[in-house]
N, C-alpha and C positions, 0 to 999 in steps of 0.2 A: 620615620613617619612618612616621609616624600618617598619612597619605595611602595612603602603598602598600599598608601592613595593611589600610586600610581598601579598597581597590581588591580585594585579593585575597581581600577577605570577600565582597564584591557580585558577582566573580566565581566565587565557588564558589556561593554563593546562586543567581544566575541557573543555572547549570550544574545546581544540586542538583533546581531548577522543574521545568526543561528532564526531567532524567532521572525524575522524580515522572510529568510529565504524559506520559512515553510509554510508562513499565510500567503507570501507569493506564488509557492508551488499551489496552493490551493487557489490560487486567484481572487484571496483576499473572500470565498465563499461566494463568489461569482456574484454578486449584487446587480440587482437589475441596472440600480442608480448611476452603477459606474459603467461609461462604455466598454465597448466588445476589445476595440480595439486598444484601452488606456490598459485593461486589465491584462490585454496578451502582454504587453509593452512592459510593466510590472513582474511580470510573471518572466522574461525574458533576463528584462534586470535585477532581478533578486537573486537568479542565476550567475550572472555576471559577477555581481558586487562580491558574492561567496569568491566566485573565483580568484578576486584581486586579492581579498583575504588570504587566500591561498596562497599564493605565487608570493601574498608581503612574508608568511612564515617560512616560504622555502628561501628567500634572500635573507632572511634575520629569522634562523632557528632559535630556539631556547628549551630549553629544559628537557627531563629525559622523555623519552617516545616509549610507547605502547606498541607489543608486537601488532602488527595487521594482520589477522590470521586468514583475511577475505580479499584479499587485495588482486589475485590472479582471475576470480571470478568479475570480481568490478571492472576491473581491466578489459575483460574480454565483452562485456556486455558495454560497456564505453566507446574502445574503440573497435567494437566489432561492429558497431549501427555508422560506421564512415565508409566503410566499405558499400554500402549502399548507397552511399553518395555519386559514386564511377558509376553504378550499373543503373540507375534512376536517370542521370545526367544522360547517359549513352544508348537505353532503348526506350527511356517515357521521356524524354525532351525536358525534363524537371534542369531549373536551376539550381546552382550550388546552394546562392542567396537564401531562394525561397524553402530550401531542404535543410541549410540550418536551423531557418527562423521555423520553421515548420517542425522541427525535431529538439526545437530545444528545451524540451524537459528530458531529454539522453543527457543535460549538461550535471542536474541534480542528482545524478551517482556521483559527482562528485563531492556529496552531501557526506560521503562515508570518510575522506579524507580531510573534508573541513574538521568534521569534529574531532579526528585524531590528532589534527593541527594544534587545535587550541583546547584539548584537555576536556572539554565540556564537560561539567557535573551530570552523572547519569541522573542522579535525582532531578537534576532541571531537566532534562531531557525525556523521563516519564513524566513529567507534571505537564512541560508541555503538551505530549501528548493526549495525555486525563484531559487537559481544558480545551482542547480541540473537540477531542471527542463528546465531551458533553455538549459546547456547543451547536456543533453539528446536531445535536440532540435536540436544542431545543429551538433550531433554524428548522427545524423538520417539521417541528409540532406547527411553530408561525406559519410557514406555505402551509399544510396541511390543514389550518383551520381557514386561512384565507383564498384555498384557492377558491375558482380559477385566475385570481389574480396575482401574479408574478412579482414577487420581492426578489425572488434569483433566476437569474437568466440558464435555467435549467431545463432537461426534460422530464415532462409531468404529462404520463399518462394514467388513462381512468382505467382499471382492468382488473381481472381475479378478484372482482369483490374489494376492489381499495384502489386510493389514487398513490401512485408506483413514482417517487420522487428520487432523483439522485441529486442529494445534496454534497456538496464538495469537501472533504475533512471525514466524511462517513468510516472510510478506513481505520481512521483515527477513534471511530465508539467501537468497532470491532475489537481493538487491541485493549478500548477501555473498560467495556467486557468481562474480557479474562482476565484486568486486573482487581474487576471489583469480585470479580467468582474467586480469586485464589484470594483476597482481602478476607472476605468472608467464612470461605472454608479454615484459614489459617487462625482466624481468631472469633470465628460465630458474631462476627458484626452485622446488625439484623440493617442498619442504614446502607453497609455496603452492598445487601443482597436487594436491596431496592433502588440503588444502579445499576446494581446489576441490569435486573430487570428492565429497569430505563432505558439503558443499554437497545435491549433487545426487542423491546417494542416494535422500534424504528422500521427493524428487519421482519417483523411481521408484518407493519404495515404497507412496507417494501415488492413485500410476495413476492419473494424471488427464491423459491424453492431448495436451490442446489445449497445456498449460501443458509439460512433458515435451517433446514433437516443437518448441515455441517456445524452450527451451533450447536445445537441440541446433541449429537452425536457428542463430539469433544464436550458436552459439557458433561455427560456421564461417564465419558472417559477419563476424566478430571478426576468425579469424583470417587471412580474405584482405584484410581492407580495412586492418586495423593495421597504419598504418609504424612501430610500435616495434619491430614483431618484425623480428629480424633475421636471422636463417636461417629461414627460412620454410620450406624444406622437412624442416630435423631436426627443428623442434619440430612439423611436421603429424605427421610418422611416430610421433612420441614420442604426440602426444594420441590420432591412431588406433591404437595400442595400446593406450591408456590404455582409450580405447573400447570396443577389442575386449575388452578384461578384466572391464570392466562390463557388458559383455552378459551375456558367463558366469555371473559372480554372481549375475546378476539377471535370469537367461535365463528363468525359467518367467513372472516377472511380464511382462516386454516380450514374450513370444509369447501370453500372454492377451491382453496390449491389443490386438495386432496380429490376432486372432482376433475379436477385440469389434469391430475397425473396419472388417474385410471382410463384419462380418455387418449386418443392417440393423437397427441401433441404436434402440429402442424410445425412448431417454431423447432421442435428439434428437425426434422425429417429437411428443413431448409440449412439450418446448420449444417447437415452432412450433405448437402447441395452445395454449398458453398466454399466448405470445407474441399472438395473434390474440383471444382470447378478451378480456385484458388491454386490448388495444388498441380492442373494439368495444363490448362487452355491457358489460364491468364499468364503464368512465364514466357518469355518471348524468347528465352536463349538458357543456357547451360549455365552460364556465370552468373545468373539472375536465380538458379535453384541451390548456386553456393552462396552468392552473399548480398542477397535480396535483393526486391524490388524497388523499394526505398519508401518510406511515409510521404505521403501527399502533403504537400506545402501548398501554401499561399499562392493566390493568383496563377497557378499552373496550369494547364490541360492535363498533366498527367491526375491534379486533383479531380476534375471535369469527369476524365475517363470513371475514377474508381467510383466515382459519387451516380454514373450513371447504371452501375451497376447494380449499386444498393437500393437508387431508386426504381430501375425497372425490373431487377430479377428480385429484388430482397439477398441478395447477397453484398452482406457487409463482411470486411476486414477484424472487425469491432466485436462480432460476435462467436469467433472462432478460437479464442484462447490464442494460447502457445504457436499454435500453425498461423495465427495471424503473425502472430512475433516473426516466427520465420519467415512468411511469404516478403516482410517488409526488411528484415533486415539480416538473414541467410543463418546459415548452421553455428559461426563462431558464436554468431549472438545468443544464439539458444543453447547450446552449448554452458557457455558461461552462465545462463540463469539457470540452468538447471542444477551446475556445480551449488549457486549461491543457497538455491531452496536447499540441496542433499545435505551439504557441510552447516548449516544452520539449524537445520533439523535433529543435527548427530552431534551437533557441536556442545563440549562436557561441561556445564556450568554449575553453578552453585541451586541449592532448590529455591533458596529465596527467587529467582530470578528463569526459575525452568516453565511457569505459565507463560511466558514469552514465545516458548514456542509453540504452543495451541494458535497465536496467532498467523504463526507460518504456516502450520498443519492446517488450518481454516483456506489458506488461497489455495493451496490443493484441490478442493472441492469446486472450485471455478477455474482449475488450469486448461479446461480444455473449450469452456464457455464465457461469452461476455469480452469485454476487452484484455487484451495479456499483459500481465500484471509485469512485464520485464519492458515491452515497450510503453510501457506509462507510467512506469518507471514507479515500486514502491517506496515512497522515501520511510515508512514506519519500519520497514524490514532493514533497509541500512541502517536506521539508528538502532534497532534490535542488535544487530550484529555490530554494532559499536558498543553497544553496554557490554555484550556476549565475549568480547576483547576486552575490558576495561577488568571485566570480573574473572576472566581468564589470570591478568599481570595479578589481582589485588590475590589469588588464590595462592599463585605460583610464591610470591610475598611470603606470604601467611607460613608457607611449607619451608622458606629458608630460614626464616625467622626460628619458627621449632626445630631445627634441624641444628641451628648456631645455640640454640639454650640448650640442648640434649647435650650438647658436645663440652659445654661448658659447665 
């Protein structure tokens, strides 16, 4: 009896870490109410805390482990953003201090070994993410009806026909998404196709093109290629309805976009300015094109330098993808994220759990725009490829199991 209590204490504890370090990684959804500085400070420690976690299961192992099958990729995008720490320190006058405390969401890759650590039910691990993602759902609808006044200390601009909000956990209705589209295709659940929907609102009234048109895309890619679906033509006609009714709603926003993208688009053409710039003039040396510049930390001049770029040329770090990644944190590190998108994208899983990767195919469509999804590290794609491990052991299982009854 005193065994199991104690089991289902160390499992609500690791569970309790678990859900600590991922409203941390989001900053608790950035609340205006709570300071700048309380929230970084949270957000640091929630990191940490995991870690101690960490380091208590490698001093007091238990029970059997799950192969890693991602582990060389984590690794590299880990320790390949310290490498930037020497070349930051050496030609931008950056402190170590302020380049940790500055880099420390590089700490939440370690997010992929907590959860191998302690087992995590995959099941809690997508629920968590379903109640992130809704709520990020409906913290969007709150600012959106009350702006201009600020509940999240966010950027909220007015443009393309709607007001364009990045709410924090967003990543989190992307992934929630595809699992009410494969919810519904797998069982014609008319409630799930109206999360769905919910879902994607957000992203329309986002207007953010690349990521929007990449929805839509996957989501008929979805539903030619799923052999779950099984009337495949009542439920097309049912979603191109659904379609055609979301237009309406949200007709003035999608003919701004589509107005914006027949015209010649001023914000890409600075993109490949920056892009270029980033890549020639801004390296100050050789060692700085192999392993970065480093991310702008706190109180620095080297932060001063980059911010004065963005403010006088419009050339931001932030808006470049993957080539930001690299310009801040050199080849190992890009490298290693590129391994983690390829082997995740290819990697053999069971179909129950294959809408999973639509959410990885989805950061695709923004790899080369907006901030890079490796230095900001996704933590939904590490828990992906934690289930993508968990379902890999329970598969391999299943096939010895059949293999000891045949024999027998």
């Amino acid at each position: 009896m005193e065994v199991k209590s104690n089991q289902s204490f160390s499992k609500f504890l690791s569970n309790l870490v678990l859900v600590i370090a991922v409203f941390g990684y989001f900053e608790f959804f950035k609340f205006a109410a709570i300071p700048a500085i309380l929230r970084m400070l949270i957000n640091f420690g929630s990191a940490v805390l995991m870690i101690i976690f960490i380091l208590i299961k490698i001093v007091y192992p238990s029970g059997n482990t799950i192969k890693m099958h991602f582990t060389l990729p984590v690794l590299l995008l880990f320790f390949g953003s310290f490498t930037s720490y020497f070349t930051v320190s050496a030609y931008h006058g950056q402190s170590f201090v302020s380049s940790f405390f500055g880099n420390r969401l590089i700490l939440f890759y370690l997010l992929y070994f907590y959860l191998h650590s302690y087992r995590i039910s995959i099941k809690f691990v997508l629920r968590l993410i379903i109640v992130i993602g809704l709520m990020a759902v409906v913290f969007y609808y709150i600012q959106y009806a009350l702006y201009p006044q600020k509940v999240f200390d966010i950027i909220m601009l007015k443009s393309r026909g709607t007001i364009r909000l990045l709410i924090a956990g967003m990543i989190c209705s992307q992934a929630a998404y595809f699992y009410f589209l494969n919810k519904f295709f797998s069982k014609n659940n008319p409630v799930s196709l109206i999360f769905a929907l919910l879902t994607l609102s957000i992203f329309i009234l986002q207007g953010t093109r690349q990521l929007l048109f990449g929805l839509i895309f996957l989501t008929f890619i979805f539903l030619i290629f799923s052999p779950r679906i099984k009337s495949k033509f009542s439920i097309s006609i049912l979603v191109i309805l659904a379609m055609i009714s979301f237009f309406f709603a949200f007709r003035e926003i999608i003919m701004e976009l589509i107005t914006i993208s027949n015209k010649s688009d001023s914000s890409g053409l600075i993109r490949i300015k920056a892009a270029k710039f980033f890549l020639t003039r801004f390296n100050p040396n050789i060692l700085t094109y192999l392993f970065g510049n480093g991310h702008p930390g706190p109180w620095s001049y080297y932060s001063q330098y980059v911010s004065l770029y963005a403010i006088r040329d419009g050339y931001n770090i932030s808006d470049i993808g993957i080539i930001g990644d690299y310009i801040e944190y050199g080849i190992i590190f890009v490298i290693g994220g590129i391994m983690m998108i390829l082997k995740g994208a290819f990697f053999k899983v069971s179909q129950g759990f294959y809408y999973l990767k639509y959410y990885i195919f989805i950061q695709c469509f923004t790899l080369l725009t907006g901030n890079g999804i490796f230095g900001g590290v996704d933590i939904i794609i590490l828990m992906i490829l934690y289930i993508f491990d968990v379902n890999r052991h329970e598969l391999i299982k299943e096939k010895q199991m059949i293999t000891i009854e045949s024999k027998e």
